[in-house]
N, C-alpha and C positions, 0 to 999 in steps of 0.2 A: 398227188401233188408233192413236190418236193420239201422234206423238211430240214436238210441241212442247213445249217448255220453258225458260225465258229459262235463261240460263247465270249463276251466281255464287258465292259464297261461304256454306255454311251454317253460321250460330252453331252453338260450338262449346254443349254441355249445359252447362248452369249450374242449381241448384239456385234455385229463387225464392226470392226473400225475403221472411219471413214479416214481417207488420202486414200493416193496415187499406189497402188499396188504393182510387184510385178506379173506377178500372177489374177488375170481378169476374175470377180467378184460373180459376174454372170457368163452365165455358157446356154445363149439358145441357139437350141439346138430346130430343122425345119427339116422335115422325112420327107422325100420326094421319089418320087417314082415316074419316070416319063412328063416332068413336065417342065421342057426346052422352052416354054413361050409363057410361063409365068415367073418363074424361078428370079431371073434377072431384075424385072421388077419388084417384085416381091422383098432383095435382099438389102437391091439400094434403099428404097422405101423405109425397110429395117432398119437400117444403118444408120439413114439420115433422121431417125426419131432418136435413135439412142446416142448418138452423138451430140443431138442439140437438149434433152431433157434428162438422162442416163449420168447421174453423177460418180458411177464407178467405175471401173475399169471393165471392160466386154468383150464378148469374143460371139460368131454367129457361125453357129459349126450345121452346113450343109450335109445333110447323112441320107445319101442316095443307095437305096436297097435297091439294085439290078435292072435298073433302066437302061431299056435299050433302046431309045432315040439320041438325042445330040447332048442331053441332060449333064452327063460326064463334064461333055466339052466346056459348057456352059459353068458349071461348078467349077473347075481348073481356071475358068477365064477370071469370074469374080473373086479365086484365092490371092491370083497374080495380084490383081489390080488393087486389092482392098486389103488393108493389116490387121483389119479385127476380125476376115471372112477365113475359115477353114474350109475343107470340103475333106469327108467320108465317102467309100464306095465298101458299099456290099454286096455278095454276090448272091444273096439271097434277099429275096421280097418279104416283107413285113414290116409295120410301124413300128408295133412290141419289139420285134428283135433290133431294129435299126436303134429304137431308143435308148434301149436295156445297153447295148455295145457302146453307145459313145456316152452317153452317161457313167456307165462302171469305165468307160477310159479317161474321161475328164478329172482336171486338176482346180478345177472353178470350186468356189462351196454353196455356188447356187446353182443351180442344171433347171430348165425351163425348155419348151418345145412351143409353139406354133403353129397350122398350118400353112401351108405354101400361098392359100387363094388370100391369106390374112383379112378373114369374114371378121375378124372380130375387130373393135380400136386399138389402137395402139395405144390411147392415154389409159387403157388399162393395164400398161403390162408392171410400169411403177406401181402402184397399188397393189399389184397381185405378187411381187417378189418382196415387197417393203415388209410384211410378218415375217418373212422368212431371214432377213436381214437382220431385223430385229432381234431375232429369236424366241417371238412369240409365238410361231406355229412350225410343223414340221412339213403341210405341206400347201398346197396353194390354186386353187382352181379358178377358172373363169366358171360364171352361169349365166347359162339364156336364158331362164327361167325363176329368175329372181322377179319379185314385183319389181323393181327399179331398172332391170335391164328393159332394154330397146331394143327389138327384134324384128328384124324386117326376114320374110320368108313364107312359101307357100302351103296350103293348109296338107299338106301329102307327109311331108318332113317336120309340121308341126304336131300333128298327129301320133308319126310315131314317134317321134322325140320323146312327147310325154308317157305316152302310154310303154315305152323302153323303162324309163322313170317308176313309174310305177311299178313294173314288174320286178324292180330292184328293191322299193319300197315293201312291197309284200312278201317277195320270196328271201329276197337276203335281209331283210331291218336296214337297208340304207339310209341313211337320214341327210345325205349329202344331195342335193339339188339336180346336177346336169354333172352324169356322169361322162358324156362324149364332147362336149365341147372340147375346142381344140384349141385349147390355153392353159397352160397347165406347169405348175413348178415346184422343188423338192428341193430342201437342204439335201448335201451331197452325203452328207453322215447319214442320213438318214436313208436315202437310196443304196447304200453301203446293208446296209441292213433289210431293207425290205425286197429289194429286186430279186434276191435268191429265192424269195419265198412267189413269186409270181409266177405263172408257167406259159400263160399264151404268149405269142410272138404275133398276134394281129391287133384286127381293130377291138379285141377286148382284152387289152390288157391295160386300158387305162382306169376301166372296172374295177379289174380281178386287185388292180392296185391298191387303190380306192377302198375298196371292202375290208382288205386285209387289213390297213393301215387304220380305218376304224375301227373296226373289232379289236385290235392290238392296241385302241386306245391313246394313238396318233392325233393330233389337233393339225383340223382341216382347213382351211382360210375359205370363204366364197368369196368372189366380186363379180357383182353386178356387171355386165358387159352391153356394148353395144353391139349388136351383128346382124350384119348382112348376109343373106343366103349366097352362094355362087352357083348360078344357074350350070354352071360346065362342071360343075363336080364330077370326080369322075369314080368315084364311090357306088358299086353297087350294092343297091338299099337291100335288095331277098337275101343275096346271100351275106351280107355283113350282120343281117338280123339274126338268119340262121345261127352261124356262127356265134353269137352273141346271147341266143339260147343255150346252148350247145354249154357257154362257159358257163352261163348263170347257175343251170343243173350240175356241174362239176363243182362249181365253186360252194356252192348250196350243201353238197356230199358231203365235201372236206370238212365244213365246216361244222357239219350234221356231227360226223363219226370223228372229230375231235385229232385228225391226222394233222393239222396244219399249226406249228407251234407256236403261237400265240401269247404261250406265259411269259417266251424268251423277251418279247418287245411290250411286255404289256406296260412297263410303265415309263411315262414321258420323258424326254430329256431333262435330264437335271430336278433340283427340286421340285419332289410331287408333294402340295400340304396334305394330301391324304395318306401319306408317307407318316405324316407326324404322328408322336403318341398324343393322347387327351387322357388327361389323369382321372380314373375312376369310370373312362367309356368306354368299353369294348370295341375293338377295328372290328364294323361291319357288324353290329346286333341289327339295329336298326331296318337293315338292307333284309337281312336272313330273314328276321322277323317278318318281314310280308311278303317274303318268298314262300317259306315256311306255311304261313296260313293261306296266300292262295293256292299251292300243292296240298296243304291240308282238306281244305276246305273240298278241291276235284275229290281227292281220294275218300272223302268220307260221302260226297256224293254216288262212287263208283260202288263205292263196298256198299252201299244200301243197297241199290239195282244187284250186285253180286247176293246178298245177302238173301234179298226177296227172291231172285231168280233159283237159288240153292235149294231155299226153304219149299219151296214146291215138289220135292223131291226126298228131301229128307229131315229129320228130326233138327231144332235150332241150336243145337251143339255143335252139329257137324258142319251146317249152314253158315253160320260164323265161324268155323276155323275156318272154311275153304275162304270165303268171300274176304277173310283178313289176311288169309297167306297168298291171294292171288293181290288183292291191294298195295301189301305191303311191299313186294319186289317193285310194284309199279311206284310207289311212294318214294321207296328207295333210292331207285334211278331217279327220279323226280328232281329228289331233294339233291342229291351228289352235282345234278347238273346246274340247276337254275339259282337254288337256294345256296347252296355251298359251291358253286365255279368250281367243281371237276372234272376237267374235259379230259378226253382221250379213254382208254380202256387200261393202265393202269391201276392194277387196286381194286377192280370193278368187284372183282370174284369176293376180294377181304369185304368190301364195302355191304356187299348182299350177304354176305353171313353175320357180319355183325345185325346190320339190319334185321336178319330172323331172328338173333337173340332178344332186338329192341321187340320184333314181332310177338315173341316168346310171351314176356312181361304184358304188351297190351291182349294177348291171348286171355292171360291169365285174368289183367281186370275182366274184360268181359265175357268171361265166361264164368266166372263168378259172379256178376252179377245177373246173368240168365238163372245161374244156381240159386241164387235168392229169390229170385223173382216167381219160379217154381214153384220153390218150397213157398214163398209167403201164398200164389194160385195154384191152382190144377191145372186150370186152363186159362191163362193169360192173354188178353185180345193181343193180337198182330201190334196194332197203334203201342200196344203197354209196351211189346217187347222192344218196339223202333225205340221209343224214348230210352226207356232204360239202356239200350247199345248208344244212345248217342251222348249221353252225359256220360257214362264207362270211356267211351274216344272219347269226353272232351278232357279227361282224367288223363289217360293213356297219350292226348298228343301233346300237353306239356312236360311229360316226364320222356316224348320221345324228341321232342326237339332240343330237352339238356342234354338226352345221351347222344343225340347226332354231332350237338356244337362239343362237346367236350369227348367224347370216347371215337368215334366213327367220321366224321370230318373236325377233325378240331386244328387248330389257327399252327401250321408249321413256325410261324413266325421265324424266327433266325438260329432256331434248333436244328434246322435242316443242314445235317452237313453235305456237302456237295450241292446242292439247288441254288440254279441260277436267278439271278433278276431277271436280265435281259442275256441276248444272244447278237453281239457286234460281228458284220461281218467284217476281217480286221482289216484296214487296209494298210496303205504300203509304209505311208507316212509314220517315224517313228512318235509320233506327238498323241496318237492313238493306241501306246502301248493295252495291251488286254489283259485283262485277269478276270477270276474266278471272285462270285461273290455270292451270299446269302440269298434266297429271293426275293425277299423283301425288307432289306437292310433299312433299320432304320437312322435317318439321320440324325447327327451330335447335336444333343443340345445346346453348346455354343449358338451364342447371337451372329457369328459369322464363321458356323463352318464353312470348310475348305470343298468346294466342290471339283470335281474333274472336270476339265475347264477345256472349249476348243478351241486349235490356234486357229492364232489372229492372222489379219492379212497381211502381216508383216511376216510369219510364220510359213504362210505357207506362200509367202514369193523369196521365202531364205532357203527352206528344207530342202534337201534334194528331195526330187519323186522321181519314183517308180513308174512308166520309163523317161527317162534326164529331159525327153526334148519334145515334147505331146507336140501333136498336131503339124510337124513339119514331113507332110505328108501328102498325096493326092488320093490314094486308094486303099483299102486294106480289106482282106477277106475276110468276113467271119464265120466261125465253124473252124477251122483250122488247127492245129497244136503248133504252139508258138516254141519257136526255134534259134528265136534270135531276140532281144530285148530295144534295138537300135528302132525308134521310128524315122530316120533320114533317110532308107529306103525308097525307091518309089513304091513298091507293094509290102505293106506289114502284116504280116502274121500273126493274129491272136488265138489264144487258147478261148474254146469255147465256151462262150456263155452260159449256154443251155443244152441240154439233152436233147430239148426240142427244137435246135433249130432247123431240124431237114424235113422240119413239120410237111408232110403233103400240101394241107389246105395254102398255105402261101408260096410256094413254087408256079 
């Protein structure tokens, strides 16, 4: 999975300001693939909801992945006739890639998608941008599967709906509702930042999104929706499932072996109160503290079975070293990961030697107290010597969880030179200058520090952007190395998204 991502500062949430902008507030965007006989409908339909309840300025950008029926034609007819309609062409198939492309081209600070058959209401698409407006969430999804949505659909797609649902639930910790609903929207800053880290170009990349953007501790908006099945779907269910497996197990990996950078985005826009100091409470005891004792608690269950299983074998000196030098690495990795948020394989090596020093010292209690325990019997029952090893660890794992928090993971706090926050992908706008910052800088105590602040929609209908004139356009390739910066072309040239966009599976 890809982990580049320039390093910088993200705008802190600010609610937009309402007027007349010149630059559109929203950009839905509708991925279409061969469909000449919904598409038309579908846009005016769009149009005519957002013009009569839509208090911002909008744009409805068609973004057709390589449709070969009349679909083109259809798109250039409703750019002509309609001011707030765009149309996109690409020359490859896929949702992911169609979305990723005109989303990273758009100049909107809200980017939203739909699909074409519009199963869902449209009185929900207000509600579902309005957080993001606001700047209470970063991103925004419809759900069918809320108690309060209204779901009209046959029991084949209901099925596996939830049961998809769930396998997101168990194998990635999703805690977000309806990961495939087709309703769905992002601050633009914030897609600026996460779409790099994304790699599918099909129908699971609005997962792989999804997970990322929670794990990196992203606030996800649900709304309740109403939805109507469309009997003509034209989505096949085996292999989109396949496929959909396919990502869960990749995404699962990443996220298993600590490749996927995560520390760069992990904290919110703008003021985090978890951010703040509390005078005389440690960031995170609390948290460690029952990380700690429930790793504790496996590991002192593991080392017994180790312990008993040794002792059948050999004398309870030896027994106990192996059964606590075999625990202790497990302990180790345990604690680095779950208890102390260590991810990735940096350190790991420093991390397991220090660990055998702390191993060293709980060696030493309990094996002096087997020495006692000896010397006080000859022959000590089994029961004596368990207890005796389990009050020794209960000794040994408070004196290892001070040297874990203080010597072996202890708080980088703002000592870290060079460690980032977060990682902004920079865009073009100079209003998003970047820099280099602590990882966890804390904020001034000032009652109104100065936050980094995003512009307003006054801002970005003054800036110039990179490129001067979006969307005066009917087609553009993706995949391409861009040659030319001009979109009045009729074909534009962009540099590539992704590495995988000549993915096999959507050709």
């Amino acid at each position: 999975m890809r982990t580049d991502s320039s390093p910088g500062t993200l705008p802190a949430r600010e609610h937009l300001p309402a007027g007349d902008a010149g630059t559109p507030v929203l950009d839905v965007v509708i991925p279409v693939y061969n469909e000449e006989k919904d598409l038309q409908p579908c846009v005016l339909r769009l149009h005519e909801h957002l013009k009569r309840t839509f208090p911002y300025a909008f744009r409805i950008t068609i973004a057709d992945n390589a449709s070969t029926d009349t679909t083109p034609l259809v798109s250039q007819r409703l750019e002509a006739e309609i001011p707030e309609v765009r149309a996109f062409r690409l020359e490859q198939k896929g949702r992911g890639r169609a979305l990723r492309t005109v989303w990273s081209a758009s100049d909107a600070p809200i980017l939203a998608y739909m699909d074409v058959d519009l199963s869902t209401d449209l009185n929900a698409l207000l509600p579902l941008v309005a957080p993001l407006i606001s700047g209470h969430s970063d991103l925004a999804i419809g759900s069918r599967l809320a108690r309060s949505s209204r779901v009209v659909r046959g029991p084949k797609r209901e099925f596996i709906s939830r049961a998809y649902n769930l396998i997101l639930r168990g194998s990635l910790q999703a805690r977000f509702s309806d990961a495939q609903c087709g309703f769905k929207a992002i601050r633009r800053d914030v897609a600026q930042v996460l779409l790099p880290l994304v790699e599918d170009t099909g129908w699971f990349f609005d997962t792989e999104m999804l997970v990322i953007a929670e794990r990196a501790g992203l606030r996800i908006h649900e709304v309740p929706v109403d939805w109507v099945d469309d009997p003509d779907s034209t989505v096949h269910i085996v292999k989109t499932a396949t496929e959909d497996l396919k990502g869960v197990w990749r995404v699962g990996k990443a996220l298993a072996s600590g490749s996927l950078p995560l520390d760069r985005i992990t904290r919110p826009f703008g003021d985090d109160p978890r951010d703040r100091e509390i005078q005389d409470v440690p960031k995170g005891l609390a948290r460690q503290l029952v990380g700690f004792c429930v790793v504790g608690g496996l590991s002192t269950l593991f080392y017994l079975l180790l312990y008993s299983a040794f002792r059948q074998f050999g004398g309870s000196q030896i027994a106990n070293a192996l059964a606590l030098l075999v625990s202790a690495v497990a302990n180790t990795a345990a604690n680095r990961r779950l208890t102390f948020g260590v991810r990735g394989r940096g350190g790991a090596v420093r991390h397991q030697a220090q660990g055998l020093v702390v191993f060293g010292i709980g060696l030493a209690l309990t094996s002096g107290s087997l020495a006692a325990l000896n010397a006080a019997s000859s022959d000590p029952a089994h029961s004596t010597e368990l207890a005796v090893l389990i009050a020794a660890n209960l000794a040994a794992t408070v004196l290892r969880f001070l040297l874990f928090r203080a010597w072996v993971f202890p708080d980088r706090g703002d000592d870290q030179p060079g460690a980032t926050a977060v990682a902004g992908h920079a865009p073009s706008s100079p209003a998003y200058a970047t820099q280099q910052l602590p990882q966890r800088q804390q904020l001034p105590q000032q009652p109104h520090a100065p936050l980094p602040q995003r512009p307003t929609a006054h801002q970005y209908a003054t800036t110039p952007y990179a490129p001067p004139s979006p969307y005066d356009t009917t087609e553009f390739r993706a995949g391409e190395a861009a040659e030319q910066r001009s979109w009045k072309d009729a074909t534009v040239q962009l540099q590539p998204v992704r590495p995988t966009d000549t993915d096999p599976r959507n050709s």
